[in-house]
Structures are given as structure tokens and as C-alpha cells.
N, C-alpha and C positions, 0 to 999 in steps of 0.2 A: 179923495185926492190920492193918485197913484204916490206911494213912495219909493226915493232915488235908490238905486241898489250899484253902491261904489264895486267898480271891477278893478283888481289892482294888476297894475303895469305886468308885473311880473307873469301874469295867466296870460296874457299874448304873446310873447316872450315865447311862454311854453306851448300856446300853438303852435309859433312862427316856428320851430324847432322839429315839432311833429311834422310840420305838411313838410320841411325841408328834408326830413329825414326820410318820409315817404318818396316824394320826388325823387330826391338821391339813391334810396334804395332799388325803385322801379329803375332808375336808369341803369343800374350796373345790373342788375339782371336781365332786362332785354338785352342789354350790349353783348352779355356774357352767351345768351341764349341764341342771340341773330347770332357770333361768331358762330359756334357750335354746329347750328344749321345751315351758317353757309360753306362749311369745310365737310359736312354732312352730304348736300345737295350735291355741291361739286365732284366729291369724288365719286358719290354713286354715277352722276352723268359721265364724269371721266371713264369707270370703269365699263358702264354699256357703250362708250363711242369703242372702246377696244376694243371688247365683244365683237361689234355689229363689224369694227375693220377688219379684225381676225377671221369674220365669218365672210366679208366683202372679198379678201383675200385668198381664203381658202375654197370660194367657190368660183372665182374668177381666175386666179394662176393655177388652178388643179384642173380647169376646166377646159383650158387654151393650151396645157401643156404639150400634148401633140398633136395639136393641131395648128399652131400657130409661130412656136417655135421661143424657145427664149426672148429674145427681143419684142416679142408680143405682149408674154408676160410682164417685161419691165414696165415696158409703158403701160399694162394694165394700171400694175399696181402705182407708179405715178401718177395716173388719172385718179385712183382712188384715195389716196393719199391729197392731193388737190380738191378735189372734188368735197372729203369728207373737211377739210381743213377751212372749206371756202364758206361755211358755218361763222355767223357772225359773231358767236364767242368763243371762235376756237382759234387760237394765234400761230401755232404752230403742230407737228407731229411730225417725230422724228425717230428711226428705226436705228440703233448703233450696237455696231459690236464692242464683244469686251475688252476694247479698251479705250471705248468711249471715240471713236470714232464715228461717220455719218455715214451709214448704209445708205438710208433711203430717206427724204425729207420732204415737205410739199412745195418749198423752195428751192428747186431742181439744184441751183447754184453752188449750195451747201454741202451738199454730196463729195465726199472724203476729207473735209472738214471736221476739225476735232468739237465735239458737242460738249464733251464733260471728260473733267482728268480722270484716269483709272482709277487713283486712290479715292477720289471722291466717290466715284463708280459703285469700288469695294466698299467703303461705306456707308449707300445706298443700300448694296446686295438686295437687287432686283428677283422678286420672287412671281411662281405661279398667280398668287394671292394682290391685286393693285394695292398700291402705297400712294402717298401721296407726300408733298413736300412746298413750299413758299418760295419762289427764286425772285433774285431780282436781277434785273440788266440791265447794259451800261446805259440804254437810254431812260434810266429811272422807273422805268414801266415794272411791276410787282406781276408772276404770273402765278396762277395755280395749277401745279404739276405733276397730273399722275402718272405714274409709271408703273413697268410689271414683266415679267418675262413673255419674250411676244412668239404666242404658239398660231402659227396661221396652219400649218401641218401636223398630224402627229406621226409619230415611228412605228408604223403598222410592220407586223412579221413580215419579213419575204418581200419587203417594197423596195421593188430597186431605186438607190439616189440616184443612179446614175442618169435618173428621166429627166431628171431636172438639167440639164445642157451644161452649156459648157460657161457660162456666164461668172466669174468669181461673186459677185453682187446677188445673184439669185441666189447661187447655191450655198450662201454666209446665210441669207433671209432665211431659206430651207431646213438650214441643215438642222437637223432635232438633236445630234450630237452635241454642238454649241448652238444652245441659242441665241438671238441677239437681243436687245431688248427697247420695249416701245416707248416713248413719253410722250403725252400729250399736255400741251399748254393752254393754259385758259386765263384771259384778263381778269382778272377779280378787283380791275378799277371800280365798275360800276358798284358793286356790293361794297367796297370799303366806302365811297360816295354815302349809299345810301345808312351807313351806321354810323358815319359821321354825321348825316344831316340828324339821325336818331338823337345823337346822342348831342349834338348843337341843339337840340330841341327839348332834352331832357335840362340839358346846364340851363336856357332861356326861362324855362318853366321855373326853374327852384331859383334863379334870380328875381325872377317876378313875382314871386311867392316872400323870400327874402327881404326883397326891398317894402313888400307891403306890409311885412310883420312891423319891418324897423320904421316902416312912415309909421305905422299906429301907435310904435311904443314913443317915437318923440315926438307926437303932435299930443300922447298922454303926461310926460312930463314939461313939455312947455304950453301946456294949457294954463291960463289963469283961469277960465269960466269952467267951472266943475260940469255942466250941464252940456257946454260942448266939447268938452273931453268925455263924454260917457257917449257924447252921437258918433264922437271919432270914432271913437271905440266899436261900438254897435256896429259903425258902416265896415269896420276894419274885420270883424266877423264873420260880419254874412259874406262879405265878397273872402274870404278864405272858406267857408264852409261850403260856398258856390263853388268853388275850383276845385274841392275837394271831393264834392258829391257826384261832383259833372265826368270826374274823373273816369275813363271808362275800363275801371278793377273794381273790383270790393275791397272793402278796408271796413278792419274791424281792430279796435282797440282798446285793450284792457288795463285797468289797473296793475297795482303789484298784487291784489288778490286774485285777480282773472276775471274779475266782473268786469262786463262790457261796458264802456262809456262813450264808445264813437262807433256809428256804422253806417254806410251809406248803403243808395236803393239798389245799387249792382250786387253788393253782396245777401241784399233781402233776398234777391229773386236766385240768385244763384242755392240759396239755403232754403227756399221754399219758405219763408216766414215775413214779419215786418217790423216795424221801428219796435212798436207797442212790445211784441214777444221775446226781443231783444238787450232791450235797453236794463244795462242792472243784473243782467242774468250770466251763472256763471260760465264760461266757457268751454269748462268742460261737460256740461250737461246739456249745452246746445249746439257744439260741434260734434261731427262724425267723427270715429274714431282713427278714420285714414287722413283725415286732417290734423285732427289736435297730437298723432304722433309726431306733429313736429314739434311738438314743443320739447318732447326730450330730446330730440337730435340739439337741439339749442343749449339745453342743460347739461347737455355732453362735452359742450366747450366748442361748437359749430358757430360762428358769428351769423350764418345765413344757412337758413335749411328749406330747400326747397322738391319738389316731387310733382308728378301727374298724375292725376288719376281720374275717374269718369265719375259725377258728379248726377245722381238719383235728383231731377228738380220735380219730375211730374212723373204719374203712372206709366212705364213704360216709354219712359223718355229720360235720358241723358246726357251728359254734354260734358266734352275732354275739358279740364280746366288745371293749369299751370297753380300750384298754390307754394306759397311763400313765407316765411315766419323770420321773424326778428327780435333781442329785448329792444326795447326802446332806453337810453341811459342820456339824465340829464348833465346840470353842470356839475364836473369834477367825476365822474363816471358812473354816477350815483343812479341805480335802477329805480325806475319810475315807470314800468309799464312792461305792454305786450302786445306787440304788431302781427296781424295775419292780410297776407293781401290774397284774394283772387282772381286770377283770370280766365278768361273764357276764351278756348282755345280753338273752337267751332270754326272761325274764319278761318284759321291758319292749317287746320286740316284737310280742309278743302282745300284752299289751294296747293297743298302738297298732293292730294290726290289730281289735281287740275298738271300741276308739275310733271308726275308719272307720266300724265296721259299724252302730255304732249310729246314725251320724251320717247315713249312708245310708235306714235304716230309719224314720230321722225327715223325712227330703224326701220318702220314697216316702209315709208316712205323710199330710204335708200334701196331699200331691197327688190321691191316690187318693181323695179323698171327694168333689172338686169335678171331677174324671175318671167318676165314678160317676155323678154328679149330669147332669153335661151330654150325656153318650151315651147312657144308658140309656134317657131320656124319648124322645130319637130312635128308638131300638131297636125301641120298644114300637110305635110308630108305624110305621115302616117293615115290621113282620114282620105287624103288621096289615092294609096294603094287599096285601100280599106274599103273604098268606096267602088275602085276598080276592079279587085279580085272580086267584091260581090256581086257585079253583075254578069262575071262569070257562070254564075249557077241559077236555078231555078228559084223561084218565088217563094217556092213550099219547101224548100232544102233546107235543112240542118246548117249545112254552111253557108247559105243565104241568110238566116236568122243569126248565125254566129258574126257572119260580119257588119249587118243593122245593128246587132251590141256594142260591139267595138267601135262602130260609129259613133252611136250615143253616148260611149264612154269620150269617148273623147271633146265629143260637144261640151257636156259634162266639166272636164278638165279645163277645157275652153272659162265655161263658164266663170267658174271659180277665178280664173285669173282677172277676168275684167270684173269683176267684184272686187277681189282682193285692188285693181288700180283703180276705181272707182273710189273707195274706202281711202287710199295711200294719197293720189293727187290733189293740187286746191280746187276748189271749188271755183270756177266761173259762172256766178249767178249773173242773170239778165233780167233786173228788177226793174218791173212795171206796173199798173194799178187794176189790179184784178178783183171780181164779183165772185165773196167767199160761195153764195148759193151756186155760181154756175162750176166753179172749181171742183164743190163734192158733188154735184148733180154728173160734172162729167166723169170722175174717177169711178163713181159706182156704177155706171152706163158700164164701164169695161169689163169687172166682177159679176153684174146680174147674173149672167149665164150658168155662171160656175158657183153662183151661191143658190140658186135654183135647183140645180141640180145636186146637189147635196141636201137641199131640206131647210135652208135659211132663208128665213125672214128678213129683209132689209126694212131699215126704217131708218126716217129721217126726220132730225129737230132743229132747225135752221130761224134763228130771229128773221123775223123781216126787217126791221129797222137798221139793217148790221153795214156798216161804213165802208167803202171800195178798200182793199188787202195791197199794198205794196211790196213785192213779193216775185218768185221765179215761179210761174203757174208749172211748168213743167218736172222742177225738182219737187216742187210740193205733190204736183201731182202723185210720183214717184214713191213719195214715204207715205201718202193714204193708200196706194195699191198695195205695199210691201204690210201696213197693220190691217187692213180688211184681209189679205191673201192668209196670214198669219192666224185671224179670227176665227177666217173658213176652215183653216187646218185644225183648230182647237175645238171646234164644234163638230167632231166625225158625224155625229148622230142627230145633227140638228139645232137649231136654235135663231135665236133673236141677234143681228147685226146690227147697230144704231150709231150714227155719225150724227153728232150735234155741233151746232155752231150757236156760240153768243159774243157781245162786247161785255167786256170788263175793264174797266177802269180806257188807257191809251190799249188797250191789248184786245186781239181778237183769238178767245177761247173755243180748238177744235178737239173733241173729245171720241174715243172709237172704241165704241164696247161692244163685251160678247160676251154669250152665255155659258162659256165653255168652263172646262175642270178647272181653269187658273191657273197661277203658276206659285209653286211651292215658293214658302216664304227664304229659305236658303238663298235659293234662285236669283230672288228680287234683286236683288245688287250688281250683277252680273249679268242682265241682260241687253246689257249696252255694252259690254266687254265686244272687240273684237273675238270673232273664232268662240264664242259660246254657244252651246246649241246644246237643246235636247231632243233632237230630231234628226231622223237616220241618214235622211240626206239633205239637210242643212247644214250651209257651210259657216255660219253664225256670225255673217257680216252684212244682213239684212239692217238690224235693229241700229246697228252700229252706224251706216251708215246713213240710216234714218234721223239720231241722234247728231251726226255732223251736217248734215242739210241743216238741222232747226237752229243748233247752235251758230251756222254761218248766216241767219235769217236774225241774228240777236236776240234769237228766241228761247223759249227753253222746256225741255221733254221729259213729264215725269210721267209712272206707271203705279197703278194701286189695284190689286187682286188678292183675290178671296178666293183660297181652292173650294172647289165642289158651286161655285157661285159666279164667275167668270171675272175678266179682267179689262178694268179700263185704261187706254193711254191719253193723258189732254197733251195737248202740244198749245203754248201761249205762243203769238208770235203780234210784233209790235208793228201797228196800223200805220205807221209810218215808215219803218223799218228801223228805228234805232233802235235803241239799245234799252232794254225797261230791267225792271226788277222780280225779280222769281215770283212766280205763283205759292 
């Protein structure tokens, strides 16, 4: 006969106090960490929208200056000012002299309208370097506000102002003597939104956590049946032990001597170990030593000590993890323990680099139209005379050959721009249901020639059984021409080209190897970068935009190479075309 083993009230109690404390503690460090990050995020995006206007500005009114005439310039940069403003979290931008008056605004209206009082202005003292600041206005609405001294010019030796016309409003913008200064506004309703729903969901959690310590301690003292006060009990356990394991941090908790008595499976894996190697053992001989130095920032009289650092789980693998230390103090203040949480900061890295890239993608975006606009019309003209002088002369001429270069430099330049607006624009796919075999049957039809003639071998591994591709045969086409053309370059001397197709799981797996030198392990990271190339006349928006066809396909494109052994690219992309989960 199993015998009863009395739990007394008070040991739930001291659960219900643990998970509360955890709760509570997790929620004022996300709270503290989402602020942090989102005054982080905001100004770095404030400070490249100024950038990218300052550089909008200085290539567009430097560039129309005599040609177009002051009043050209204004409404340039009016346009550009609207234009960059018409960005869905950007609420305003607004150009003012020193005394906080309105030069230039994206609300035309505004314009010699007082922005901000001078003495507030001076207390600002807007510098080279963006600032940033929290405003609020009359209609309640909070914005985030970066501001900075706004250099669209600089004060080159021997540059006459006087080109700049006759405009008061230009030549205030212009003048590098005084300059005036920029501030851009940003709504940060949404983000407060979202750390209040955080943080309405950290309070829910530690109520519901609360409320269930205090049902089990008075369903423990107004039990008469001993036997069903010990199930309350039990039930009252596991569902705290469930909400606490399920919890997605590790939690490890020690005694006052440091021996562990609680830890869950997020912190096994995160520490490479398990319950068994854990339980009992003391903490300082089973934590890292860039971990357990929190515990003297604790004993230093810190109520919360927290740090990042990159976390050894497997051979040549690691993972950024936020870690966190606390004492634990029960009733009357009285120490009873020792808290460490960690979290796995993986997701959140990504999408900060997913953040960059967008934010990148949108400067290249502004730029590349008004880049397009002003070289091409030259282009067209230059390849014209170029093409005329050279049929001035003879076949076999010096200067017939000098103008067939100049031609093809130009082509050349051509080139790169409609890459570079290929890369910058959205994508209009035209998804229909296409036969993965006849897709690479036809891209390689286009290549055979020129992989023939080099010395490579084509080969092909195509399931048969493989399900109709919903998909833009034509962009896909696109990004196998651009990794076969890349394969053929890497293999000067020869080699093996092989295009395989399988299903995987909802996904149809295309893979494109070659036998060539590979690509230096540095490299790897950066070969989806816009403008990286390690090729002489590569303009290094191949891969890049190979990489934005797959991702606009809700697909996803990774690369794995071995120098001296060659490199493969698989591109997963989903059979129906939504949206799957990474390879």
C-alpha cells in the first residue's frame, strides 16, 4: 500500500510566489528591452531616411540648378519631401531655420509657420550627429522625433553661393553658413500598442498563475477529506509546473546554497545537458562562467543583472541568448533562493537583420528611379554620336575599334541600371501551374551552348512523380539562368553542372551544383548582399535578385559550399505558393 505524503499549504504558497515572480520579472525585462529596441530601431530608420533626403536633395537641386532654375529646385525638393513623407510611418518632415520657423515641410501649407520655439530649439542644439526626442500634439497623437543638422550641400573652396538664385527659401536651405535643421516624425502608436498588448499579457499570465496558487492553497485549507486535499494539491502542481516548463525561456533555480532545484527543458537545451545532470548540482560548476558572473553584479547591490552573450550549445554552433539573474526573497524579505532565466535570441536577430534589409531595399528603391531617370537620357545620346562618329571610319581603324568600346561601355552602364531597377522595384508575378521537369528542361536548353563550350557537363535529377509548381515560369526561369551562368563562371576549367528537383514535405526542392573552387567561408553571408561581387565585371545584383524573386515566391534560398569541392544553391518554394517554413 502506497503511503500518503502530507504537502503542507505553505510549499504552494512558495510556488505560487516563484512562478509570480518569474512572470513579473520576465515582464519588466521584455517591457524594458522592447522599449530600448524600439527607440533603437526608430532612430537608426530616422537617421537613414535623412541620409537618403539629404542625398535625394543634394542630387536633385545640385543637379537642376542650372538648368532648371530655382523654382525647379523648390518644387523638386517639395516633391521629395512629399514623396519621402508619403511612407506609411512617417507623419511628417520638416526643414526650419534657427528660429524654429518652417522652411520646407511635406504639407506645403505649413510653410513659414512657426514649428518649434527657439528656446526650445536651443535646448535641442541640433547637431551634425541625429538626436532623437518623444513629442506629443494637440491631437493626442505621441510621435518619434528625429532631428539633426540638415547638410544637403557642403561648402566646397571657390563654390559660388551665388548659383543658388535668387529664392530667400533655397538659399536659407543652401546656405552651409547657417544651416537649418531637419526633423522627421514617426507615429510610435503602433509599437506602444504592441508593448502594451506585451505587457497586458505578461499582467494576464501572473494573474492566472496567482489565482491558481490561491485556489490550491484554499481548496488546501478548507478541505475536510485529507485525500482530496492532497489531489488538489497534485492537480494544483502540475498545471503550475506545465505553465512553467511550457514557458518559452529557461529557468533555473537555486537554493540559498546554489544547488539547483528547478529547471526546465528550454534551459536543458540551451546548456547542452538534461534534468538528470542538473538537478542538485551546484551552480557554479555547471554554469559558464559569462553566465554565473551575474551573480556578483547581484551581490553588488543590482536588483536585476542582465547581459548577452553567444551561447556554445553544439560543435560549431551557437545562438545569441539575452540572460538574466535575480535573488528570489520570500515573506518579510527574507532570501530563499536564486533565479537565472534564459532566452534565445535567434528569432529576434533575424528579424533585425530582415529589418536592415528592408530598410535598405527602401533607399535603394528611392533612388534608383531618379538614377534611372538622369543617366539613361545621357546614355541614349552618347551611344548615338558614338555610334555615328564610328561609322565615320574604317572597320580595321584604331578609331573604329575605339568607338565599338565606348559603345559597349555604355551598353554596359545601361546594363547595370536595369539590374540595379530590377533589384529596387516590386515584383509583379504572374502565378500559374507549371511542369517543374519542363521549367529546368527549358532554362538549360538556353545554357547548353555555352556550357559546352567551356567543358561542362550538364546533368539532370528530376523525380518523376513531382506535383504541377504554382509559380512565375518566367522569373523562376530567370534565377536558374542567373545560378547555372554563375556555376559556368566558377568552373573556368571544366566540370560537372547538375540541377535536381524533388518534393519535400508541401515544398518543391530545386538544388544547382557545381564543381567549381566554392566560395570562401567569409563570403557565405554576403552573397545575397546587394553590390557584392568577387568578379571583375560583376555588378553583384545577380544573386540579390535571385534571392527577392524566391522570397516574393514565399519561398526560401539558402547556399552550402566547400572551397576546393564546389557549391550548392537549393531554392525551397511552396507547391501551392503560400507561405511554408525554412528548409
Amino acid at each position: 500500500m502506497k503511503s500518503k505524503i502530507h504537502i503542507s499549504p505553505w510549499m504552494t504558497i512558495g510556488i505560487s510566489l516563484v512562478l509570480i515572480t518569474v512572470v513579473g520579472f520576465l515582464g519588466v525585462v521584455n517591457y524594458n528591452r522592447d522599449k530600448e529596441q524600439m527607440g533603437q530601431l526608430l532612430k537608426e530608420k530616422g537617421a537613414a531616411l535623412i541620409r537618403s533626403f539629404e542625398a535625394g536633395t543634394r542630387t536633385g537641386m545640385m543637379g537642376m540648378m542650372g538648368k532648371m532654375g530655382v523654382f525647379a529646385n523648390e518644387i523638386h525638393l517639395q516633391v521629395l519631401l512629399e514623396e519621402t513623407a508619403g511612407q506609411s510611418d512617417i507623419s511628417y518632415i520638416s526643414i526650419v531655420d534657427s528660429s524654429g520657423v518652417i522652411l520646407a515641410h511635406n504639407k506645403k501649407s505649413l510653410i513659414g509657420k512657426k514649428f518649434v520655439d527657439s528656446d526650445i530649439l536651443e535646448i535641442l542644439s541640433p547637431s551634425n550627429l541625429p538626436q532623437w526626442r518623444i513629442v506629443g500634439q494637440e491631437n493626442g497623437i505621441k510621435y518619434f522625433e528625429v532631428y539633426k543638422t540638415f547638410l544637403p550641400i557642403f561648402d566646397h573652396p571657390g563654390h559660388d553661393h551665388q548659383d543658388w538664385g535668387n529664392s530667400v527659401t533655397t538659399r536659407k536651405i543652401l546656405d552651409p553658413t547657417n544651416r537649418p535643421y531637419i526633423f522627421i516624425g514617426m507615429n510610435i502608436a503602433p509599437f506602444e500598442i504592441a508593448m502594451r498588448e506585451d505587457l497586458k499579457h505578461n499582467i494576464v499570465m501572473a494573474a492566472i498563475i496567482f489565482s491558481l496558487g490561491l485556489a490550491g492553497v484554499i481548496s488546501l485549507f478548507w478541505a475536510q477529506n485529507y485525500t482530496r486535499s492532497r489531489k488538489l494539491l497534485q492537480d494544483t502542481q502540475k498545471l503550475a509546473s506545465e505553465v512553467v516548463t511550457h514557458l518559452p525561456v529557461g529557468i533555473l533555480v537555486m537554493d540559498t546554497r546554489y544547488r539547483v532545484i528547478y529547471s526546465n527543458a528550454v534551459a536543458w537545451d540551451l546548456l547542452g545537458t538534461n534534468e538528470q545532470a542538473v538537478q542538485g548540482v551546484d551552480a557554479k560548476e555547471l554554469l559558464p562562467d559569462n553566465i554565473w558572473s551575474l551573480h556578483g553584479m547581484i551581490k553588488s547591490g543590482q536588483p536585476v543583472a542582465e547581459k548577452e552573450i553567444c551561447l556554445l550549445i553544439e560543435k560549431n554552433k551557437s545562438v545569441p541568448v539575452a540572460v538574466s539573474a535575480t535573488d528570489i526573497h520570500g515573506e518579510g524579505g527574507k532570501y530563499i533562493g536564486f533565479m537565472i532565466v534564459l532566452k534565445d535570441l535567434t528569432e529576434i536577430r533575424e528579424l533585425e537583420i530582415k529589418t536592415q534589409r528592408i530598410e535598405k531595399l527602401a533607399t535603394v528603391g528611392n533612388l534608383a528611379a531618379g538614377i534611372a531617370h538622369e543617366i539613361r537620357n545621357p546614355l541614349s545620346s552618347i551611344k548615338g554620336y558614338v555610334t555615328y562618329f564610328g561609322s565615320l571610319f574604317e572597320d580595321s581603324s584604331e578609331n573604329k575599334q575605339a568607338a565599338n568600346l565606348m559603345a559597349e561601355e555604355v551598353d554596359r552602364v545601361n546594363r547595370v541600371i536595369s539590374e540595379l531597377l530590377e533589384f529596387a522595384r516590386p515584383s509583379d508575378l504572374k502565378f500559374k501551374k507549371i511542369k517543374v521537369r519542363d521549367l529546368i528542361d527549358h532554362s538549360i536548353r538556353i545554357v547548353t551552348h555555352e556550357a559546352e563550350t567551356a567543358g561542362i557537363q550538364i546533368k539532370k535529377i528530376i523525380k518523376s512523380d513531382l506535383p504541377d509548381l504554382k509559380a512565375d515560369p518566367d522569373r523562376l526561369t530567370q534565377v536558374l539562368l542567373n545560378l547555372y551562368l554563375n556555376a559556368i563562371q566558377a568552373m573556368a576549367e571544366g566540370g560537372n553542372l547538375i540541377a535536381q528537383a524533388e518534393k519535400k514535405g508541401s515544398s518543391i526542392i530545386i538544388n544547382v551544383s557545381d564543381t567549381g573552387g566554392g566560395i570562401p567561408v567569409e563570403n557565405l553571408k554576403h552573397i545575397f548582399d546587394p553590390y557584392f561581387t568577387t568578379k571583375n565585371k560583376g555588378t553583384g545584383l545577380g544573386l540579390a535578385i535571385a534571392h527577392k524573386i524566391i522570397e516574393n515566391h514565399n519561398g526560401f534560398i539558402q547556399v552550402e559550399s566547400t572551397e576546393n569541392y564546389g557549391t550548392t544553391i537549393s531554392m525551397s518554394l511552396p507547391i501551392t505558393g503560400e507561405k511554408e517554413n525554412p528548409i
